[in-house]
C-alpha positions, -999 to +999 in steps of 0.1 A: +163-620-379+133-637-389+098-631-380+097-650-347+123-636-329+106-610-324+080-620-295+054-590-308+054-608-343+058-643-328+026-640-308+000-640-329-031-619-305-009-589-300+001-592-340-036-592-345-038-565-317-016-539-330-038-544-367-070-540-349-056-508-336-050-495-370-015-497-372-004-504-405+027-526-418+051-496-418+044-486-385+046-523-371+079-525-383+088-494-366+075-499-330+088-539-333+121-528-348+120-549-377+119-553-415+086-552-435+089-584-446+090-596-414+056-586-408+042-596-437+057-630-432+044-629-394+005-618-411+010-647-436+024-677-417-004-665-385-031-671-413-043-633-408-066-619-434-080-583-441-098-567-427-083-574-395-117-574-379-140-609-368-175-617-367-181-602-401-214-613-412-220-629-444-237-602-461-211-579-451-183-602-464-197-600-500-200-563-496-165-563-496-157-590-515-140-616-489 
């Protein structure tokens, strides 16, 4: 199945929600029930990038090199 069948992945807040909790690919895939590669895909095609956090300010987005 592909990434947006499964409505977890498909919606891209609670994608962004589960990452916010710390939840990493691996254990995505577990709780959704899907392949890795199906969240990836999800992260990609949502335009999600690390770190999985917002209102980074500038100075703090060159300290990590964003």
């Amino acid at each position: 199945m592909r990434w947006y069948h499964y409505p977890e992945l498909a919606d891209r807040e609670t994608l962004i929600a589960m990452l916010r909790a710390g939840l990493s690919v691996r254990d995505i895939c577990t709780n959704v029930g899907c392949t890795k590669t199906a969240v990836a895909s999800a992260i990609r095609n949502h335009g999600i990038q690390r770190p999985f956090v917002e209102g980074l300010s500038d100075e703090m987005k060159k300290k990590l090199r964003l």
